[in-house]
N, C-alpha and C positions, 0 to 999 in steps of 0.2 A: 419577592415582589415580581418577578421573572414568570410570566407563565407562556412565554413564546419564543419564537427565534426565527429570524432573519437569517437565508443561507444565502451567500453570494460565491456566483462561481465568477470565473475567468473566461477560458479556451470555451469553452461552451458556447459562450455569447457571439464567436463566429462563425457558426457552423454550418448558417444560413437554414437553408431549407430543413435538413435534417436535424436542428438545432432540438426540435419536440423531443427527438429520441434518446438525444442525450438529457436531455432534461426529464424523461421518463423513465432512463436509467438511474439517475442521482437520485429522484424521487425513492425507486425500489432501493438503495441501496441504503440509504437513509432508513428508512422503515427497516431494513433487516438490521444494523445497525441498534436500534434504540429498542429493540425486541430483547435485547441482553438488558434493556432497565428494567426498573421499577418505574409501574404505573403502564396510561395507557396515550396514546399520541396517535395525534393528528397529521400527516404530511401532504401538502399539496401546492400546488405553482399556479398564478395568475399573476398574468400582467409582467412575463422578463421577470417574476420572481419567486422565492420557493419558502416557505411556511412551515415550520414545524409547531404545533400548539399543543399544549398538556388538557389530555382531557380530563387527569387524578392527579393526584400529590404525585410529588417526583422528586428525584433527590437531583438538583441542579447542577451538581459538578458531576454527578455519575451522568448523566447527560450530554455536557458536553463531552467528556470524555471517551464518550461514545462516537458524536460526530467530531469529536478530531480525528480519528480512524478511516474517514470517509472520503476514499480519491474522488477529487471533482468539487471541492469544497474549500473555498481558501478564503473564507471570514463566517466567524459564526458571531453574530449580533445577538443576547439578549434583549429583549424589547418588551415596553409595552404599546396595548393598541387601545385605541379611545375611538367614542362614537365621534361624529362632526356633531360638535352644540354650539359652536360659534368658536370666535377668536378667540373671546376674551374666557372662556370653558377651557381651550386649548392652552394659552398662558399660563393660567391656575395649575391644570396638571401637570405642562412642563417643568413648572417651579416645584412641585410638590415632587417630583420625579428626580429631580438633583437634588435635593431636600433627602430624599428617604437613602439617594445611590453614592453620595457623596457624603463624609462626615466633615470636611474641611468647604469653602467655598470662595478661598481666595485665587482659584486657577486664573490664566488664560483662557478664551474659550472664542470659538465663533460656531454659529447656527448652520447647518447646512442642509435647505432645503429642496425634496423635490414635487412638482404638482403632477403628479401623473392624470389627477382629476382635474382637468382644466374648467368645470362650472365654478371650483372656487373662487371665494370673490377676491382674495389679493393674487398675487404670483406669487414666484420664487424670491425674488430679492426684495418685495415685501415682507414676505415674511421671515427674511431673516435680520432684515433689521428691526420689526417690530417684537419680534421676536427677543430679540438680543435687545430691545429695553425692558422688556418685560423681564428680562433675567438681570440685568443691574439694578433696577429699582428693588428687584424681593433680596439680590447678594451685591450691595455695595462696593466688597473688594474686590469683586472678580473685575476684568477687566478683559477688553472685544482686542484680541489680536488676528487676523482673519490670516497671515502669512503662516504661522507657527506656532496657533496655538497648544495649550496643554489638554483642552478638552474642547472634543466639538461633538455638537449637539446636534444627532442626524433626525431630521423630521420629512414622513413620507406621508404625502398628500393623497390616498387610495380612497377605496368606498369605506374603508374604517382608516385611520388616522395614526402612527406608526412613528415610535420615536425611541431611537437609541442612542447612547452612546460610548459604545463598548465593542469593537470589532477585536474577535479572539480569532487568533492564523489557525486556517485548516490547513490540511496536509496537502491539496492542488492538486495539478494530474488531471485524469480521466474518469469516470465512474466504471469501476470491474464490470465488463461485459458488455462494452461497444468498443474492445479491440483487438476480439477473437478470443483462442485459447493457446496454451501451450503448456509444454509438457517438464515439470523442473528437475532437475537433477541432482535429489537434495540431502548431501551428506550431514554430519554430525561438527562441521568445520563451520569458520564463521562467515565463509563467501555467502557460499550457497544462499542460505536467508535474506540475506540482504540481495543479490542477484532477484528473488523471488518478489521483495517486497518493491524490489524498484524497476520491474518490467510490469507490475500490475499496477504502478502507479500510474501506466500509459494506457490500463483499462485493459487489461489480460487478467483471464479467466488463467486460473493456475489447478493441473494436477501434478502431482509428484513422483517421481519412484525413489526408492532409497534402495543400495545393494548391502544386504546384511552378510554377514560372513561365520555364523555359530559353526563350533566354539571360540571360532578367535575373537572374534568379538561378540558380547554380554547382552542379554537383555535391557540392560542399562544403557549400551549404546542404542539400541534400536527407542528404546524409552527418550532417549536426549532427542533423538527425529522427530518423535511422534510432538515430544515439548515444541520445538521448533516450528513445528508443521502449524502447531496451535496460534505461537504467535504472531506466527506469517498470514495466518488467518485470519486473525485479530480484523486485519486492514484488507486480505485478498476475498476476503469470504472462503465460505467453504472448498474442500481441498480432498482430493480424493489422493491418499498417500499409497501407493501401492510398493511394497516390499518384496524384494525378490531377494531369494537364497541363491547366493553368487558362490557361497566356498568351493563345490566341484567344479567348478568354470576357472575359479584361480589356482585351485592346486593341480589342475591338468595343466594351465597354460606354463606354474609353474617348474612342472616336469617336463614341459615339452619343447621349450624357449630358452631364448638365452636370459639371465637373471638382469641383467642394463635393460634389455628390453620389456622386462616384468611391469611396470605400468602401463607405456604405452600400448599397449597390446591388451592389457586389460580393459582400458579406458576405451579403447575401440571396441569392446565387446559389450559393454557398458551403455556405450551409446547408440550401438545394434540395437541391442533390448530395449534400450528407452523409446527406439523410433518407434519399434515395432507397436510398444504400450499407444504411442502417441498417435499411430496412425488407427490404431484401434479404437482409441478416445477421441477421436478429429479432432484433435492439437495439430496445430500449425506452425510447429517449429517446438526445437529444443532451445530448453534454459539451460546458460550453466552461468557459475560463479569464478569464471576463471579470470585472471589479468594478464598479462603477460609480462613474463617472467617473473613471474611469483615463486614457483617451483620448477622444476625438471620437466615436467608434463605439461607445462603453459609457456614453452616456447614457442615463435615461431612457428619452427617446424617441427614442434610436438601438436603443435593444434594444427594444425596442415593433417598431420596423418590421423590424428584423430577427427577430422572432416571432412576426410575423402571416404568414410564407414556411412555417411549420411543422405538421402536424398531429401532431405524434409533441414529449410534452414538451420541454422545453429545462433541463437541469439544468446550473445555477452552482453549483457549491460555495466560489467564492474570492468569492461576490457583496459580502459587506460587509466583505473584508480590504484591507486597506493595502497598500503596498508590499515597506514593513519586514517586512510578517508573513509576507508571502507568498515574497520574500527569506531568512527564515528556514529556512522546510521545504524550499527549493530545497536550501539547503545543506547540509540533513540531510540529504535523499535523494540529495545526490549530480550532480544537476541543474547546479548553478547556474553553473559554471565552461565547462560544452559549452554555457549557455544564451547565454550572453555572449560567443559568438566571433563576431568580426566578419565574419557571412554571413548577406546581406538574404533575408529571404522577401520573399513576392511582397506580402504588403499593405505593406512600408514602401518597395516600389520604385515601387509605383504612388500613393503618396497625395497628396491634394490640397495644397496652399500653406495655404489656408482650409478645411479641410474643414466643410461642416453640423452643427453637435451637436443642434439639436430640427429635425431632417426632419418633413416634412409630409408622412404616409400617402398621400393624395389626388396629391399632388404626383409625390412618389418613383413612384408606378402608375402615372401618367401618362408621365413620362419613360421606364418600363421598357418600353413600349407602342413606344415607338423600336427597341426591340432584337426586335422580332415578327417582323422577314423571317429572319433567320439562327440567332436563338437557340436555338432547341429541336435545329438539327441541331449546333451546338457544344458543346450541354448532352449529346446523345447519344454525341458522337463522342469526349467528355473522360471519360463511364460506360464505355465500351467500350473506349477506349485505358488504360485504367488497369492499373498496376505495381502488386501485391501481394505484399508480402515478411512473411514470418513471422520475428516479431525473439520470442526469447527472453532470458530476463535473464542478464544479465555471469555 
């Protein structure tokens, strides 16, 4: 019965001036969105509001399903829309409208009307009380609670005539690509993705790198990234995953460092290569998944030395979450099952017995002063040898 949709955002609505842009960005993002359905759609904004219309058969829950993926969107209305033929044309269809969308009709309900077209000839609180007879007269049980009802019946007064009463939660946020780019740092673990999916909820454009480690780590792990990358897509849009072969980078650092300090030291080299990607890409900062105190490497003063290897920000968004929480949005987005297949990345194939939690700046420098004959030509050789796959969402 459903051939349209009503998108209602939030933050957008105050954006003042610039508000067009964002609302030209949710537009595109929407259309690339509904480009994974079936069929062909319409998307467009008039009037403070934004429109999606079917212009072929469409499968409706693959549909929304679609725009719940879409940051910048935090109610999705099925709707239908009718010509103006009068009041008593508008009545009829209302009623025929909970008639067809309702199979029971003993609800709560109240009318909530708005006239955007002010030559209508009632108002607003006209018409929802006249309204709200015309719905008790055709459904005797139902009954007008205007504080708390069970169903309310949104009716929009436009150049065509707009009545829903179904708001489904969209995801919120930003629309990808009015709040820069940046560059993620995206292992096989279950931060990282979520770190990904919840700084592009603030409207970051996301590229990736991941550091593979063959032999020690599988095709299979590189495969669980590329899966992840996908359903980080799902919601970021497209994602350029660039893969860099890190093993002669850790079996030097390996041989040449003290074994405690074997991540930290990696992790700084790690996030050398990422800038480097980043600055290359105009990313405007690095993503990572880290909290603090998660591991040995999200100390304090492990993220201290792994931040002083940076000239280009360092954004955490998982910095003061738990396990449990973070655990949570894995499972929403879909993450958390490819997160936890049993395929090592390379920092849990290399890690120390003991590893350092408060490394010593002075220290850590001094020891990476060991890796001066070789390093710069395997930092080159791991930029240049790198695999970049352009992963789109499922």
């Amino acid at each position: 019965m459903y051939r349209s949709f009503l998108i209602k955002y939030a933050e957008i609505a105050v954006k003042g001036r610039n508000r067009y842009v964002f609302e030209d960005a949710l537009v595109s993002q929407i259309t690339h969105a509904l480009k994974r359905c079936e069929g062909q759609f319409s998307v467009h904004k008039a009037g403070g509001r934004i429109y999606v219309d079917a212009l072929t058969d469409f499968d409706f829950d693959e549909a929304v399903e679609s725009l719940k993926c879409v940051f910048g969107i935090v109610g999705i209305c099925p709707m239908i829309a009718l010509k103006d033929e009068g009041f008593e044309k508008l009545g009829e269809e209302v009623v025929a409208y909970l008639d067809r969308a309702y199979t029971e009709h003993n609800q709560t309900f109240k009318v909530m009307a708005r006239r955007a077209r002010k030559n209508y000839p009632k108002d607003s609180m006209e018409i929802n009380a006249d309204l709200g007879e015309v719905i008790l007269n055709a459904f005797p049980e139902m009954k007008v609670d205007v504080h708390h009802p069970e169903l309310t019946v949104y009716v929009e007064i436009r150049e065509q005539i707009y009545v829903y009463s179904t708001i489904i939660p969209g995801p919120g946020g930003m629309p990808v690509g009015t709040g820069g780019k940046g560059m993620l740092l995206l292992s096989g673990g279950i931060d990282s993705p979520v770190a990904g999916y919840t700084i592009a909820k603030r409207g970051v454009t996301l590229e990736a790198v991941y550091f593979h480690a063959p032999p020690y780590t599988s095709e299979r792990a590189k495969q669980k990234v590329v899966d992840l990358a996908k359903k980080v897509a799902k919601y970021a849009g497209p994602i350029n995953l660039h893969i860099i072969n890190f093993t002669d980078i850790q079996l030097y650092i390996y041989e040449k460092c003290p074994h405690e300090e074997l991540t930290i030291i990696m992790r700084r080299y790690m996030m050398r290569i990422a800038e480097s990607i980043a600055k290359e890409t105009g990313c405007l900062g690095l993503i990572t998944g880290e909290s603090i105190g998660q591991v040995a490497s999200q100390t304090m003063q492990s993220l201290m030395a792994t931040n002083e290897v940076c000239e280009l920000p360092v954004y955490r968004p998982l910095i003061g979450s738990d396990k449990v929480e973070i655990i949570a949005v894995s499972e929403k987005i879909d993450t958390y099952e490819t997160s936890i297949l049993p395929y090592e990345d390379c920092c849990t194939i290399f890690v120390a017995k003991h590893p350092v939690t408060k490394p010593n700046l002075k220290v850590i420098r001094r020891h990476e002063e060991n890796l001066s004959e070789k390093i710069d030509t395997l930092y080159r050789t791991a930029l240049d040898t790198r695999e970049i796959i352009k992963v789109t969402g499922e």
